[in-house]
N, C-alpha and C positions, 0 to 999 in steps of 0.2 A: 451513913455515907450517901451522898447526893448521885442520883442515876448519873448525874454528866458528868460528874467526878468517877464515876468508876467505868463509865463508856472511856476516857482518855486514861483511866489506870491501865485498862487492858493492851493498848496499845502502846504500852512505855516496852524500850526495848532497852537490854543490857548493854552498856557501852561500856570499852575499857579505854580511856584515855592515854595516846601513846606518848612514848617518851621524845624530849623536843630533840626536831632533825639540826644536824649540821646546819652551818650560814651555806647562805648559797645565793649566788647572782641571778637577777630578773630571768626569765627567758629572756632573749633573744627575739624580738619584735611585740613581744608583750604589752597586750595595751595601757597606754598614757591614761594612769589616774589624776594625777595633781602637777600644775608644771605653775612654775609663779615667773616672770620678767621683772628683775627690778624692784619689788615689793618692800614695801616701808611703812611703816607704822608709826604716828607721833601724834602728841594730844595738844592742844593750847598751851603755849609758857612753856610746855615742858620740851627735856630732849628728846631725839627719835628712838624709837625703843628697837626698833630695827631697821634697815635701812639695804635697798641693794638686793634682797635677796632671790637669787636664782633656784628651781627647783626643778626636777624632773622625776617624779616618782610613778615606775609602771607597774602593773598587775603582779599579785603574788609576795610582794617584797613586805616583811616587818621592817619598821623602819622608827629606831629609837633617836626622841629628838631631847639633847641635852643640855645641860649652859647651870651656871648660876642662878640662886636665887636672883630674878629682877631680868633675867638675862631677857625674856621676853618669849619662853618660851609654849607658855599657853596661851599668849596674844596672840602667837602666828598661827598653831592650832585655828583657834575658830576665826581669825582670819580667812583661813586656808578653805571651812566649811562653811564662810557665810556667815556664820554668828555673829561678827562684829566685823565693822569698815574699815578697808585699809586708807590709811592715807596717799598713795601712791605706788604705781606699777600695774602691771594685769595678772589676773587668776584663771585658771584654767580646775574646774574641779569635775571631773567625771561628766565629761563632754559638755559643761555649762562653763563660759566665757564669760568673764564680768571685771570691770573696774571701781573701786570701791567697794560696791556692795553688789550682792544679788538681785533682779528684779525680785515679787513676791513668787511670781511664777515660779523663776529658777529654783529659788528659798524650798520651793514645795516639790518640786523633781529631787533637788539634791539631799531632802528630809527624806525622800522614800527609797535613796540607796544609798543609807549611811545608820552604822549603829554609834552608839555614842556610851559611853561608860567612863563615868565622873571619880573622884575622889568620897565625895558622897553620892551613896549610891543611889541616891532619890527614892527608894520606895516608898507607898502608902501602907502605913505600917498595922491599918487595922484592916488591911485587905490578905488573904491567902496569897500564898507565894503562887498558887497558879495562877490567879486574879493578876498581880501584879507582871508576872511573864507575859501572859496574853494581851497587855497593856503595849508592851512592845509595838504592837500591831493600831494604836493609835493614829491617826492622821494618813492610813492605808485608806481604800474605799469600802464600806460599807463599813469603819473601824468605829461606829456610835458600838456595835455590838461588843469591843472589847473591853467597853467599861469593868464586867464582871463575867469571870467564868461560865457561870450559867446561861449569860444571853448569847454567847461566843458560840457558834458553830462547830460541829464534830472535828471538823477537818483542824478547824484551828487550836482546840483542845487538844487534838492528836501530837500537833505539831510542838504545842507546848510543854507536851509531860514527854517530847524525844529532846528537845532542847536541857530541860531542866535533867535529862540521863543522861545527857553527855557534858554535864560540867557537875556530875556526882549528887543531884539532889532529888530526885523524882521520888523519894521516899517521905520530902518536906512537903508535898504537893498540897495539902492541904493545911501547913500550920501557917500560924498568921506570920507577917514578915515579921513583925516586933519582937516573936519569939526564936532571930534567930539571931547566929551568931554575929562578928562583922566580919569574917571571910565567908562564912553562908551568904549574908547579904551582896556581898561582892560578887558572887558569883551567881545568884538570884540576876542581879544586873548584866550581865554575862549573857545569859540564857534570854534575856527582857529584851537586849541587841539583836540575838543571833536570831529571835525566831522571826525578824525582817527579812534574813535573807540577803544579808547588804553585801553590796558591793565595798565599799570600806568600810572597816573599825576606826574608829577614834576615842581614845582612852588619854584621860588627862591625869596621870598622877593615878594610876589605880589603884597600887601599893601601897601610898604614904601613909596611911592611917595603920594601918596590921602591922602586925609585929614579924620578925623575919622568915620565921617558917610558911607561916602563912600565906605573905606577900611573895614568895617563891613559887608557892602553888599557885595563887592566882597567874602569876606571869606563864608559870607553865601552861594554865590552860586557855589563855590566850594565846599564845606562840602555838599552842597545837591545833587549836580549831581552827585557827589564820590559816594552817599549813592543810589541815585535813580540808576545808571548804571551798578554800581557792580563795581567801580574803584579806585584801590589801590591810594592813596593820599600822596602825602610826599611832603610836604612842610617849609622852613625856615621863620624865623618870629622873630623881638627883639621885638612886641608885647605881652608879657605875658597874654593878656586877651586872644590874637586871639589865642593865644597857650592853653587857658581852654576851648574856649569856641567850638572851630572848629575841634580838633582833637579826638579820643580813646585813644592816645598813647605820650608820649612827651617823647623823646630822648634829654636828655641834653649832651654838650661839652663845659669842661672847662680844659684850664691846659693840652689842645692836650689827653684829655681822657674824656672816657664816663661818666660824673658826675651821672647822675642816668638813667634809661629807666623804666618808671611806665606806668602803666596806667593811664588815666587824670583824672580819680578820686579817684585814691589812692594819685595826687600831693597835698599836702599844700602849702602852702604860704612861710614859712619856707623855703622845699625844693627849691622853684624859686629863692628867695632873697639869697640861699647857690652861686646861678649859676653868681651870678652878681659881690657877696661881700665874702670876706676872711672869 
């Protein structure tokens, strides 16, 4: 066992992952993450894949955004961070203001307070899961050091075998990613986000591959770290349960427009089944 590997073993602490809390509305003056005016989305030849949309999303809130296959729902996602240009309207993303697109500058503020967690979980699959966590920490300052465990400093190794105990895996810490499951791997990606620090999560579909137990635990432990860290949540899901049961807020998209934005206990059954069916 490698000294730097057992300097960050000692430092792993027992976490129990708590059970997810009731819905519950922003505070009350809570700072303004994401606010969109107007916002639309369209390609050459084609129709608008969204069009009009208004948002106001502040600190603290999960926020499950749904719609149909095609609805445009992970267009507006990295719209929303910058990843791809809108066609139209203004963004507002964690105090960085832009139209279209972000300058490179903004692009690189708003990478260092945002986790990101895909449907594929991107790992490098002949690197150790703590290699890969500590990765997280890419494009941070002095982040050439995150390439591998070993050149990573104590503090960041620390940080990484407390991330990797609080989404159940600090006992993987050294197996390579390829050998692990794909709800391991999911939440490998979990832990690669969280040791940012970020101010938002954005998870695009994080469920859709796992099969249903599984995808339930991940949801859950996203909904609870969101709630334990103080971190805005927004994530896509054709899930309808994970959309009652993990978010405050559920934004629907139908028809390249906002079909409704409730809170998740004002949603009915009704309102979901409007999101699917004419």
């Amino acid at each position: 066992m490698d000294a730097a590997f057992q300097d960050a073993l000692k430092q792993t602490v027992a976490i129990n992952v708590p059970r997810a809390h009731p819905p519950m509305p922003a505070p009350v003056g809570a700072q303004e993450i994401i606010r969109t005016r107007g916002l639309g989305k369209s390609y050459p030849k084609g129709p608008a894949v969204f069009a009009g949309v208004h948002l106001d999303i502040r600190a603290d809130q999960r926020v499950a955004l749904i719609g149909s296959n095609g609805a445009g729902k992970s267009t507006l996602l990295k719209c929303l961070i910058g990843l791809l240009p809108s066609s139209e309207g203004e963004i507002m993303t964690l105090g960085e203001s832009f139209h279209a697109a972000p300058t490179a500058a903004q692009l690189q503020r708003l990478r260092c307070q945002i986790g990101f967690v895909f449907q594929n979980h991107g790992l490098v699959s002949r690197q150790s899961v703590l290699t890969n966590v500590i990765q997280g920490k890419l494009g941070l300052p002095g982040s050439w050091r995150a390439w591998h465990h070993s050149l990573a400093d104590s503090a960041w190794r620390e940080e990484a075998m407390q991330v990797l105990a609080e989404v159940r895996l600090a006992d993987k810490a050294r197996a390579r990613a390829d050998e692990l499951s794909g709800g391991q791997a999911q939440r490998v990606a979990i832990a690669r986000a969280l040791i940012r620090k970020p101010k938002l999560m954005i998870a695009d579909e994080p469920a859709a591959s796992l099969d249903p137990a599984v995808g339930r635990d991940i949801m859950q432990i996203f909904s609870d770290l969101a709630r334990e860290h103080g971190i805005t949540l927004v994530y896509t899901t054709h899930d309808m349960q994970h959309a009652l049961d993990y978010s405050d807020r559920i934004i629907a998209l139908k028809a390249g427009k906002v079909f409704f934005d409730l809170p998740t206990s004002a949603v009915s059954l009704r309102d979901m089944d409007g999101v699917f069916h004419a």
